[in-house]
C-alpha positions as CSV (number, residue, x, y, z in Angstrom):
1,X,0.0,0.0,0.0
2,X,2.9,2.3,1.0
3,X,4.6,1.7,-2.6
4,X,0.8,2.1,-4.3
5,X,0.5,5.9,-2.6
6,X,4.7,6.8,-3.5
7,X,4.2,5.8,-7.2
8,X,1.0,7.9,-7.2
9,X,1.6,10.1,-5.5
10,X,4.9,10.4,-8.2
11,X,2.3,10.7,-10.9
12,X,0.0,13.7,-8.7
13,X,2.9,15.9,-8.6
14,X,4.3,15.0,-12.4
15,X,1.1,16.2,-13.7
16,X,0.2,19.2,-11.6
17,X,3.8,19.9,-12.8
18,X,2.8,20.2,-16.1
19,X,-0.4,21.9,-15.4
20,X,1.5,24.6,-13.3
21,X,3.9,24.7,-16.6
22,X,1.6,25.9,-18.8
23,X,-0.4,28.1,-16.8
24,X,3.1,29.8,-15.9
25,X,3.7,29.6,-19.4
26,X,0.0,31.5,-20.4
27,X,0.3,33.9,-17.8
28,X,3.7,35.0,-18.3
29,X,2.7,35.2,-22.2
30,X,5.6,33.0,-23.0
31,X,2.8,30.6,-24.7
32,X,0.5,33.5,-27.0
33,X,-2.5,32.8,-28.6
34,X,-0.6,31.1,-31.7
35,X,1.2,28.4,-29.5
36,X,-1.8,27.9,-27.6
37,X,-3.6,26.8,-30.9
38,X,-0.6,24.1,-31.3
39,X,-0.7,23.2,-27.7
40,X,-4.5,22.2,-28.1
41,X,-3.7,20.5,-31.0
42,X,-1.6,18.2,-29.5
43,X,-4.1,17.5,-26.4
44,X,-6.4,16.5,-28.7
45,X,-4.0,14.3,-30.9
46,X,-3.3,12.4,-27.6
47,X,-6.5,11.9,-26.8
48,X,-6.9,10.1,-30.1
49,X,-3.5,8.6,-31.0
50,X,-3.8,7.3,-27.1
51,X,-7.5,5.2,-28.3
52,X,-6.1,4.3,-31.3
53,X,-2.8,3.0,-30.1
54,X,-5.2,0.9,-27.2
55,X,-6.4,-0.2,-30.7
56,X,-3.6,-1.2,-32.9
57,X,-0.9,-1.2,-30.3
58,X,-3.0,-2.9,-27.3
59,X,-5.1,-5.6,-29.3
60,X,-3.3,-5.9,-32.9
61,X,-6.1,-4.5,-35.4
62,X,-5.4,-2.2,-38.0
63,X,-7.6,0.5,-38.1
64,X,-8.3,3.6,-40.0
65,X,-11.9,4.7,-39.4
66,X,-10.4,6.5,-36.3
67,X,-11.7,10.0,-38.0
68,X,-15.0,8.7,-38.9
69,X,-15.7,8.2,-34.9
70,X,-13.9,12.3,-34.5
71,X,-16.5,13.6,-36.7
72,X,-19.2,12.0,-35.0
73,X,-18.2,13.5,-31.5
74,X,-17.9,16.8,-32.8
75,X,-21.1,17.0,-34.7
76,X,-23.2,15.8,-31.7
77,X,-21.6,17.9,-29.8
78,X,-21.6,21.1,-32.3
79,X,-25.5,20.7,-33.0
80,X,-26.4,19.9,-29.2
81,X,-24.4,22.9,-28.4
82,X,-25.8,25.4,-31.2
83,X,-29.7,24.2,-29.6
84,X,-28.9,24.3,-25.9
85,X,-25.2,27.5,-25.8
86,X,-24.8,26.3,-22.2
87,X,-22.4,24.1,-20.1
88,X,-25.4,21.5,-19.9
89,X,-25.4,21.7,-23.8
90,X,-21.8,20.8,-23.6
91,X,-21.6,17.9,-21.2
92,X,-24.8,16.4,-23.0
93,X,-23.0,16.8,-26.5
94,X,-20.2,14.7,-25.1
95,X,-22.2,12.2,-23.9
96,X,-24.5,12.0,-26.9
97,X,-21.2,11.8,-28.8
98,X,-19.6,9.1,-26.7
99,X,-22.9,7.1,-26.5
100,X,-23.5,7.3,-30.7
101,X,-20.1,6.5,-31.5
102,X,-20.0,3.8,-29.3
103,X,-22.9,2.2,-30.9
104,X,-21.3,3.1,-33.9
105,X,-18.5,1.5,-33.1
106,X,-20.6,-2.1,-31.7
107,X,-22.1,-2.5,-34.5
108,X,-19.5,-2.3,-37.2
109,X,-17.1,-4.1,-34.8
110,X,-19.0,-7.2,-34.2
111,X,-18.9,-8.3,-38.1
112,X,-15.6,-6.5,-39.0
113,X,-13.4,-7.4,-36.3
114,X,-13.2,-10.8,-37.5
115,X,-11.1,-9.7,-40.6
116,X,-7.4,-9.1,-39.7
117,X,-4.6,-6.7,-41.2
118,X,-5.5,-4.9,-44.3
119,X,-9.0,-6.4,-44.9
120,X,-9.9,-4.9,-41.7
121,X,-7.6,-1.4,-42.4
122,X,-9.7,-1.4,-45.3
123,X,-12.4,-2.5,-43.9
124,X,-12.7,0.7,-40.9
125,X,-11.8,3.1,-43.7
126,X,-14.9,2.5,-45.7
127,X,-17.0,2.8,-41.8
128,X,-15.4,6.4,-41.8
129,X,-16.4,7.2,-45.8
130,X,-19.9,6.1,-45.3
131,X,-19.9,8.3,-41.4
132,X,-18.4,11.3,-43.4
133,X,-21.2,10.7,-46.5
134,X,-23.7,10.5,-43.8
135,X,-22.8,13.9,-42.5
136,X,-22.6,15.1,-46.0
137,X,-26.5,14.5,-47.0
138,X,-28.2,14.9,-43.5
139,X,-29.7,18.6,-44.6
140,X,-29.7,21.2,-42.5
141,X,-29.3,19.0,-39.2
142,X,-25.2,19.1,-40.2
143,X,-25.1,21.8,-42.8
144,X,-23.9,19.7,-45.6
145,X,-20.3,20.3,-46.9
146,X,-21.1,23.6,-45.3
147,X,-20.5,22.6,-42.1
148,X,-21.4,23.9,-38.8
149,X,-19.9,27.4,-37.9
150,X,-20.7,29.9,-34.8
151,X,-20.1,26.6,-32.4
152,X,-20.0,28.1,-28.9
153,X,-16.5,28.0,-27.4
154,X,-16.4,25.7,-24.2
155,X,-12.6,24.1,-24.9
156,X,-10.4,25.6,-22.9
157,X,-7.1,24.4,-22.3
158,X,-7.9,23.3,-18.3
159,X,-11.1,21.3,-19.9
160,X,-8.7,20.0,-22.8
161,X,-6.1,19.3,-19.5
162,X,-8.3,17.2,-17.3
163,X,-9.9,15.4,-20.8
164,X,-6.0,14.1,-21.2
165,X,-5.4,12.8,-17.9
166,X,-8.7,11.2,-17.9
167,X,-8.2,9.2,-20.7
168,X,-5.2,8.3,-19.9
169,X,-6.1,7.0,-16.5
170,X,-9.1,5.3,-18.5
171,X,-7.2,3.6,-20.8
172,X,-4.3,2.4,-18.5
173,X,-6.9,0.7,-16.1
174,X,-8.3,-0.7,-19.1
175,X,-5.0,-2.0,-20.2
176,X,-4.4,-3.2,-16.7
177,X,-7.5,-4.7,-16.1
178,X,-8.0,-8.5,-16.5
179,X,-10.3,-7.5,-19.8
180,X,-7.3,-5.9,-20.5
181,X,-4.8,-8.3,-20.4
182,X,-6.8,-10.9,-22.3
183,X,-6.6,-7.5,-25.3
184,X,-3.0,-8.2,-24.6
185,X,-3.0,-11.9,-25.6
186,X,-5.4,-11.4,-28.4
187,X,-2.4,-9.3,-29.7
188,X,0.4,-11.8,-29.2
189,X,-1.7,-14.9,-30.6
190,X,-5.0,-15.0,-31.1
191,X,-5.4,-18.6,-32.2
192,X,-3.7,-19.6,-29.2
193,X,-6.0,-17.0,-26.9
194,X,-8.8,-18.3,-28.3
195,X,-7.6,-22.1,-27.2
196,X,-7.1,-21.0,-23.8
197,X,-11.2,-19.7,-23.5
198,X,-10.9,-16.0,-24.4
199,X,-13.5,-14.9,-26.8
200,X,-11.6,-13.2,-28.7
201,X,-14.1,-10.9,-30.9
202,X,-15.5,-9.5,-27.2
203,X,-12.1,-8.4,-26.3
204,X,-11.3,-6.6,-29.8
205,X,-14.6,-4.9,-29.6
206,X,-13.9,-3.9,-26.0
207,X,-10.8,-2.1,-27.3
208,X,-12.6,-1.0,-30.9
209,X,-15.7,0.7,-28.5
210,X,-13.4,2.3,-26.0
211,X,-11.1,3.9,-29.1
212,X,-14.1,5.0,-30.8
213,X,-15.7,6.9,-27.5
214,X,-12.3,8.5,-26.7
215,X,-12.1,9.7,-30.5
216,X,-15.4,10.9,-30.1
217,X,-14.4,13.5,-26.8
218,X,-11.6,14.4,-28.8
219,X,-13.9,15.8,-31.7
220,X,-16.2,17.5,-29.0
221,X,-13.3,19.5,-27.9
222,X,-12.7,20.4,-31.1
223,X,-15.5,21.7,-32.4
224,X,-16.2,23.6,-29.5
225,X,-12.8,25.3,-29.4
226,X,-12.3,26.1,-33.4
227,X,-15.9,27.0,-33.2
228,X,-15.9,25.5,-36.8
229,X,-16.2,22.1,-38.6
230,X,-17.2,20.4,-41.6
231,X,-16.7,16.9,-43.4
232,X,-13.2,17.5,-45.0
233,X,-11.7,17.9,-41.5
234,X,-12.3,13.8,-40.7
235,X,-11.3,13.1,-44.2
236,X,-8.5,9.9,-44.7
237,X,-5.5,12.2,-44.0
238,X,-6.7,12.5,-40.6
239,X,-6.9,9.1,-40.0
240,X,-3.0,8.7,-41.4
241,X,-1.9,11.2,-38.8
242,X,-3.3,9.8,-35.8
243,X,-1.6,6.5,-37.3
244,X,1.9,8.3,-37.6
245,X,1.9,9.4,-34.1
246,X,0.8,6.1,-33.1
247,X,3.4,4.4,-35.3
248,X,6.5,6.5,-34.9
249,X,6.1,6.3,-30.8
250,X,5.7,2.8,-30.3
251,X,2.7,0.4,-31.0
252,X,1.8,-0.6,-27.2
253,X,3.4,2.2,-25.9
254,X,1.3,5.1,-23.9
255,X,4.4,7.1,-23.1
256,X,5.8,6.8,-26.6
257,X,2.4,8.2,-27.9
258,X,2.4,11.3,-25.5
259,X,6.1,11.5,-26.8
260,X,5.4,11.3,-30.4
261,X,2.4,13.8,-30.2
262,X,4.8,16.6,-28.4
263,X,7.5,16.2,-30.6
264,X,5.5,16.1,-33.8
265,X,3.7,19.2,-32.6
266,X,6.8,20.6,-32.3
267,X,8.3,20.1,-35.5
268,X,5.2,21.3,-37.0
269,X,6.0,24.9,-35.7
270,X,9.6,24.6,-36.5
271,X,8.8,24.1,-40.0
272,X,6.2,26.6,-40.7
273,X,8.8,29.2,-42.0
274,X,10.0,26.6,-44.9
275,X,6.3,27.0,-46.9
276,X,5.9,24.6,-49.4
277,X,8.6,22.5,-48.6
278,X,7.5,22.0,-45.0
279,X,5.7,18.6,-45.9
280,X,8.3,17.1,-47.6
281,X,10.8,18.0,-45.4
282,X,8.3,16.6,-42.7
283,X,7.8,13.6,-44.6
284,X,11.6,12.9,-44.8
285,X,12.2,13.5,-41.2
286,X,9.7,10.6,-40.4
287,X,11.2,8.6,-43.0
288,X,14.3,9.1,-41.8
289,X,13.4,8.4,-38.1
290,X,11.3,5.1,-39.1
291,X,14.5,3.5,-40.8
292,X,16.8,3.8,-38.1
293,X,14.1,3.2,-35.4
294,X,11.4,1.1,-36.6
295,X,9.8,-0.2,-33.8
296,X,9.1,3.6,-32.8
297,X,10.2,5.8,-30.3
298,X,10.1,3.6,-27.0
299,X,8.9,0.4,-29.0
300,X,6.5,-1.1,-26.4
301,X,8.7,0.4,-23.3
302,X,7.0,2.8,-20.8
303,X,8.2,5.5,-18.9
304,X,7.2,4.8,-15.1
305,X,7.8,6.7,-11.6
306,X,8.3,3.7,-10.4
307,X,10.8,2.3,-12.8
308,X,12.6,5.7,-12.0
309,X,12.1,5.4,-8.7
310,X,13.8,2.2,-8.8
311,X,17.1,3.6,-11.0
312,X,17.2,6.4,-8.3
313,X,17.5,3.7,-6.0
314,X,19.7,1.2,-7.8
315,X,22.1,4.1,-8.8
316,X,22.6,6.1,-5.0
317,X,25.3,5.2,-2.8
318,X,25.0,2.3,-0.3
319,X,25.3,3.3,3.4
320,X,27.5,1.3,6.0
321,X,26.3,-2.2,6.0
322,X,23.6,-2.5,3.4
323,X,24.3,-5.1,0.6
């Protein structure tokens, strides 16, 4: 119990840490309205690299209808918010979101899951088209290829904040969990998991419903901090970079994908001066960073206050008579 508080208590002070960080970082008006814009960005791509990477990374499927399930949150929770500009409006659009993408997500799982590698990559892509066409011919309920616009702004980056820890600490139970570590075997073999009496379709769809809901927050939070969406923002390409940053920190990893979503960011502002060429160059760099690291980042490794905590440990001098 005493090692159960230290560790968490290691994790408390890491992330009010970070919160203090950027609030020092705002206030001071090191971070202006520009980086804020980027630092949003990034919350929400770890909110949905870290239910995609539970996904791919946790229980081996390929998928890439990740922005289908987006657009869904953030049109519940755009039209619940335009009908009802309130705070109520706002928690209800997240739930509606959560709650239609996770049917969403049930129903297409059940038959599809049972398809592996690129039938099922192909598979979830064609769930997104047909979400995205849907939104394209529901009138004036979504606006068309319109879109929505005049969304009230409820994101902030406190809500955004306390949206990231929470699905991290959602998604780490989940992994943790017995549920979860029958995912884990699925992964690893799922001929011999199903042999040893896991049902192996419930455990992908577990992992499938759970991505899908926390893709769905994600789009909440972002159409009610850009105050505008429509269709071509959950096209394919957004499904290919929540799979880079999934990919190049480490399928299985939840550090690497917090890692991966930083950096990225990063090097998204760093290149904004080159224009044109800032893709390419962009493209290279992964490239380039995939051949000499191809497992990703931290491959499956994660970064833990205990493991640190140990090293610390390991590393400090002995005193007189300890071994």
């Amino acid at each position: 119990m005493k090692q159960f508080n230290k560790y968490n208590l290691g994790w408390l002070i890491f992330i009010a840490g970070a919160y203090l960080l950027i609030w020092l970082g705002i206030y001071l008006g090191l971070i202006d309205a520009f980086y804020e814009i980027t630092l949003i960005t990034i919350g929400l791509n770890i909110i949905l690299a870290l239910g995609l990477n539970l996904i791919i990374g946790f229980s081996g499927q390929f998928s890439l209808g990740h922005a289908g399930f987006m657009s869904i949150g953030a049109y519940c929770c755009g039209i619940m918010t335009l009908k009802i500009p309130t705070m109520l409006g706002f928690a209800a659009g997240i739930l509606l979101g959560v709650a239609v993408a996770s049917l969403v997500a049930l129903v297409v799982g059940i038959p599809t899951l049972r398809l592996k590698g690129d039938y099922l990559a192909i598979a979830t892509l064609g769930v997104s088209e047909i979400i995205r066409i849907a939104i394209l011919n529901m009138g004036d309920l979504t606006n068309g290829a319109a879109g929505l616009s005049g969304i009230p702004y409820f994101t902030t980056w406190q809500i955004l904040f306390i949206f990231v820890v929470l699905t991290t600490i959602i998604i780490v139970n989940y992994i943790r969990s017995s549920p979860g570590r029958a995912t884990i075997a699925v992964r690893e073999d799922e001929i011999a998991a199903e042999s040893m009496g896991i049902y192996t379709t419930k455990y992908k769809t577990i992992a499938f419903i759970i991505g899908a809901a926390t893709a769905s927050i994600a789009g909440s939070l972002h159409a009610t901090y850009f105050s505008v969406i429509n269709p071509s923002d959950f096209g394919f390409m957004k499904s290919v970079d929540i799979l880079i940053i999934v990919v190049f920190g480490g399928l299985g990893s939840i550090t690497g994908t917090f890692i991966a979503a930083i950096l990225l960011g990063i090097i998204n502002i760093v290149l904004q001066d080159f224009g044109a060429i800032r893709m390419i160059i962009y493209a290279v760099a992964l490239i380039a960073i995939m051949v000499f690291k191809p497992s990703g980042l931290l491959g499956t490794k994660e970064f833990t206050i205990k493991g640190l905590l140990d090293r610390l440990h390991k590393n400090s001098p002995k005193k007189e008579g300890e071994e």
